[in-house]
C-alpha positions in Angstrom: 62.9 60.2 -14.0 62.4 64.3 -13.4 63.3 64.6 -17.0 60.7 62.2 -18.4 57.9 63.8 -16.0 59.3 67.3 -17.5 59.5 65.8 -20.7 55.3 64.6 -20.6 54.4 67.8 -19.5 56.0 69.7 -22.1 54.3 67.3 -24.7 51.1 67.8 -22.4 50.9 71.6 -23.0 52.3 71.3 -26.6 49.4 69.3 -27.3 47.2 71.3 -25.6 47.8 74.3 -27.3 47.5 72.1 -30.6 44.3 70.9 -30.2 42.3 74.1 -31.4 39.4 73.2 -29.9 36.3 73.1 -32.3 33.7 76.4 -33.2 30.2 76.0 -34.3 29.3 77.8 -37.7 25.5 78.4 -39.2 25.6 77.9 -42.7 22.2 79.0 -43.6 21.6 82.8 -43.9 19.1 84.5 -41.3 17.8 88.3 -42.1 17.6 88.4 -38.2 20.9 88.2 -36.5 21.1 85.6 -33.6 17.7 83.6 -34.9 16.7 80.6 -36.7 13.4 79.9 -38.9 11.2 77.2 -37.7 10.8 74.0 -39.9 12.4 74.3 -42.9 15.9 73.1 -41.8 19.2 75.5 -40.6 22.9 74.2 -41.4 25.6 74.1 -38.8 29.1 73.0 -39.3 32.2 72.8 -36.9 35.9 73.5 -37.6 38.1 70.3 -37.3 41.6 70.8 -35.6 44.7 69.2 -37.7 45.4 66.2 -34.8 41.7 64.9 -34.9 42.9 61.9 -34.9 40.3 58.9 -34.0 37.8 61.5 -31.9 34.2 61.2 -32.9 31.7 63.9 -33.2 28.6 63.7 -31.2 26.0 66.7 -32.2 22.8 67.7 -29.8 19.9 70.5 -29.8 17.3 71.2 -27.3 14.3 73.1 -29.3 14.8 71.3 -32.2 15.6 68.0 -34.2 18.6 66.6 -36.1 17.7 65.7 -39.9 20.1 62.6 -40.7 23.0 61.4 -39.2 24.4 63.3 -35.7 28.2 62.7 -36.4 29.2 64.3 -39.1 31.2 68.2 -39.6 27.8 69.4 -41.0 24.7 68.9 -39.7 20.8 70.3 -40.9 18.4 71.2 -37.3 14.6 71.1 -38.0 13.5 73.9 -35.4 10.3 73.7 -33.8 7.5 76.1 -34.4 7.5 77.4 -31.0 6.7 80.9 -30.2 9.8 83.0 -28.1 12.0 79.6 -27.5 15.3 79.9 -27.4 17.3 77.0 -28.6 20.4 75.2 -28.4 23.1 73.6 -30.9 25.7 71.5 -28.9 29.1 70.0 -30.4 31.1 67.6 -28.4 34.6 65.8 -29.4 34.5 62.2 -27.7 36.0 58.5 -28.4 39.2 60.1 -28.9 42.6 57.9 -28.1 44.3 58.1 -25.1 46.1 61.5 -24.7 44.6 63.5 -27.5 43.8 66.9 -26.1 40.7 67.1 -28.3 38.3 64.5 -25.9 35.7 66.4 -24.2 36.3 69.4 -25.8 32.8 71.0 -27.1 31.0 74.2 -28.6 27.3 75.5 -28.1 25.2 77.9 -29.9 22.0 79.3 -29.1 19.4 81.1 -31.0 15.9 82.7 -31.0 13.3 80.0 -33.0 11.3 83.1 -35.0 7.8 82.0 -34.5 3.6 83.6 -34.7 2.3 79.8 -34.3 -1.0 80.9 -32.8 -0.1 84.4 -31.5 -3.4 86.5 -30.9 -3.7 89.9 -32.3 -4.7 92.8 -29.2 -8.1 93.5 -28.5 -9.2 96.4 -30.7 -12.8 97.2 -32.0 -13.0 95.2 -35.0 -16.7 96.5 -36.7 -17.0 98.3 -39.0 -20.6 100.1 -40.1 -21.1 101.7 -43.8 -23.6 102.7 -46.7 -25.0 99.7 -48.1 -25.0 101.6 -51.3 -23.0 104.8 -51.6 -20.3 104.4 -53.7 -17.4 105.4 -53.5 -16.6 104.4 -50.6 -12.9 104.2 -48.9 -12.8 102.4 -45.7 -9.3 102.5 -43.8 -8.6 99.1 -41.9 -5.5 99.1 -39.2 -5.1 96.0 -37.0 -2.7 96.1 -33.8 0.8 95.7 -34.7 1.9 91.7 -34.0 5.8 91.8 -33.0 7.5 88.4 -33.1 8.1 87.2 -29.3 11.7 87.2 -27.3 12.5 90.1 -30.6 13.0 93.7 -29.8 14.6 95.1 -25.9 18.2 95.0 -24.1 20.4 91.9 -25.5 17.7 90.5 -27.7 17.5 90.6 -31.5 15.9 93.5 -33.1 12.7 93.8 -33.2 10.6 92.1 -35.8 7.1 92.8 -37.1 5.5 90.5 -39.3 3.5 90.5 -42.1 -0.1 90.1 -42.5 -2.0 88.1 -44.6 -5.6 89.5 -45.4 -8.3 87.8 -47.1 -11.1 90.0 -48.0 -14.7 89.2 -48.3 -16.7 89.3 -51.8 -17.3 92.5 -53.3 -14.5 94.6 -51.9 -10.9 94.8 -53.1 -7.5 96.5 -52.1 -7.5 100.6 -52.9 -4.2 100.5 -53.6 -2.9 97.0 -55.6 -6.8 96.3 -57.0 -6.4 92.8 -55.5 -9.0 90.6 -54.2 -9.6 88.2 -51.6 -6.3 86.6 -50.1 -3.1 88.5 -50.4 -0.4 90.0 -48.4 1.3 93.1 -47.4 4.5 94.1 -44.7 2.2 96.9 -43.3 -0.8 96.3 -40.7 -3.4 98.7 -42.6 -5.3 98.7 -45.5 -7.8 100.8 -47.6 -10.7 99.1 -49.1 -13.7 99.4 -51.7 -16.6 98.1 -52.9 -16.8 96.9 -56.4 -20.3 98.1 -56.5 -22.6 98.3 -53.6 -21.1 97.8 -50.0 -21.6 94.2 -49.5 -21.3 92.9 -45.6 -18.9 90.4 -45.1 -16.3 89.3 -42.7 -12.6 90.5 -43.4 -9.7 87.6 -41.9 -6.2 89.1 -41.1 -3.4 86.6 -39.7 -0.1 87.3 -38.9 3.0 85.5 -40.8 6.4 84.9 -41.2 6.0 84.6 -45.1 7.7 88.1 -45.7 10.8 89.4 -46.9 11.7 89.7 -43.0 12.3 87.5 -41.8 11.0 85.3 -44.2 10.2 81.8 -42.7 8.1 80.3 -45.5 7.6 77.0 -43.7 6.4 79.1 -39.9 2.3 79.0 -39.1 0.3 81.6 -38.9 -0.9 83.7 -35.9 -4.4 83.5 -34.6 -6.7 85.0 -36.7 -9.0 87.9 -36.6 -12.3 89.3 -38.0 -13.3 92.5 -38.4 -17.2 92.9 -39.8 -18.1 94.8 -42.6 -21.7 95.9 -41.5 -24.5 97.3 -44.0 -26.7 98.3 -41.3 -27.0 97.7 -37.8 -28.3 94.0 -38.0 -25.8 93.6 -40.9 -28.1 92.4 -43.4 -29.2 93.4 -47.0 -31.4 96.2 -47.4 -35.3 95.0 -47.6 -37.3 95.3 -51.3 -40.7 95.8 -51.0 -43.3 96.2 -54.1 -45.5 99.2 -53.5 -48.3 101.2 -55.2 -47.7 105.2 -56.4 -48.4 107.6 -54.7 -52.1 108.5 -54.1 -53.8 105.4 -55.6 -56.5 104.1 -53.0 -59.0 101.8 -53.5 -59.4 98.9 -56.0 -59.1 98.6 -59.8 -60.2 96.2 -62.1 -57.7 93.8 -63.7 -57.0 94.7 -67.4 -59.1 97.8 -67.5 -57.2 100.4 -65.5 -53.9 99.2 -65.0 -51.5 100.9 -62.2 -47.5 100.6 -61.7 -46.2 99.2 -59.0 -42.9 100.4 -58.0 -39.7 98.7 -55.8 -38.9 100.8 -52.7 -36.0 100.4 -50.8 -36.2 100.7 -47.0 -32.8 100.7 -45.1 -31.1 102.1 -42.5 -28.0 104.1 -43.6 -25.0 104.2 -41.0 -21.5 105.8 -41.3 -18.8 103.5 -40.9 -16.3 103.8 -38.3 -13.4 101.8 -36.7 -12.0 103.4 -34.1 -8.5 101.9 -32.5 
């Protein structure tokens, strides 16, 4: 009888030893160590030991949700868009036959879900008054650099800026690349200038996730900001106005004595200025 017990426990800790246990493995590249895009789907996989057998594997997440089946070596996690969340993969061996060392056995992994989803910018002075028409004109534009949250400090990834998307107003393009309108950039400032006469106009900058770091092209934005491109101090066009030269008085008679009427322009002219 001692020799069978001995006998069981030998094949008890053989077994155990055997079994291997299982490790979790992300099969979809990050350019951020220890973090996972939002959305667009991140691979896992686990490493099977040689005396499986019958077990089953059972797959969980907190944070996130499974794309397709939950019992399978590979598996695809859809993370949410949340902003500093740190989430969970779970693996767990189970359904196993009686004796297998592999039943209960399980892995975890947990990552930071890279997210800007609706992440104001600081408060900075955001207005900006020029020339209306004074060409050339340069005008510098820096926002407040938008770090991704739980990135950056002791034990956490490295810090991550983002990129900004800027979407500029008729009239005005990019000093540097000549583009218009909506484009992006890695760096928080800008130069811009007029086409032709400084228009006014509302500049948009958001945050994003759409760069080559980390690259989550399936993330939202951050909260937007404006930053007012002012012609004068009630930021409208200059006023025309039709006036007579100089000297005339009086009256003349239509057709006889005929007398030009020139435009004037009457406007306020302000320096611009954006002070951070």
């Amino acid at each position: 009888m001692k020799t069978l017990k001995l006998l069981q426990l030998i094949s008890l800790v053989f077994l155990t030893l055997y079994a291997g246990g299982q490790t979790i493995t992300k099969t979809t590249s990050s350019n951020v160590a220890g973090t996972v895009c939002p959305v667009s789907g991140t691979g896992y996989s686990v490493s099977i030991p040689t005396n499986f057998g019958s077990c089953k594997i059972k797959w969980t997440v907190t944070g996130g949700v499974i794309s397709g089946r939950d019992d399978l070596k590979t598996v695809t996690v859809n993370w949410n868009d949340v902003r500093g969340l740190t989430s969970t993969i779970k693996v767990t061996f189970a359904g196993c036959a009686e004796g297998n060392p592999n039943e209960g056995l399980n892995d975890s992994k947990s990552e930071l879900i890279l997210s800007v989803k609706d992440q104001p910018f600081d408060t900075f002075p955001n207005v900006i008054n020029l020339d209306f028409c004074n060409p050339p004109q340069s005008i510098p534009i820096i926002v407040p650099a938008m770090v991704v949250d739980g990135t950056g400090g002791f034990g956490q990834p490295a810090r991550t800026e983002v990129s900004y998307i800027w979407n500029l107003p008729a009239g005005w393009k990019d000093f540097t690349t000549g583009k218009t309108g909506e484009f992006g950039t890695t760096t928080r400032s800008i130069t811009i200038v007029p086409l032709a006469c400084a228009e006014p106009g509302v500049i948009v900058v958001k945050g994003s996730l759409w760069g080559s770091t980390p690259n989550c092209t399936s993330s939202a934005f951050s909260s937007p900001i404006n930053i007012s491109l002012n012609t004068n101090l009630g930021g409208s066009n200059p006023i025309v106005s039709v006036v007579p030269p100089a000297g005339f008085i009086g009256t003349t008679a239509c057709n006889t004595t005929p007398v030009t009427f020139t435009a004037q322009i009457a406007q306020q002219r302000h320096m611009y200025y954006l002070k951070l």
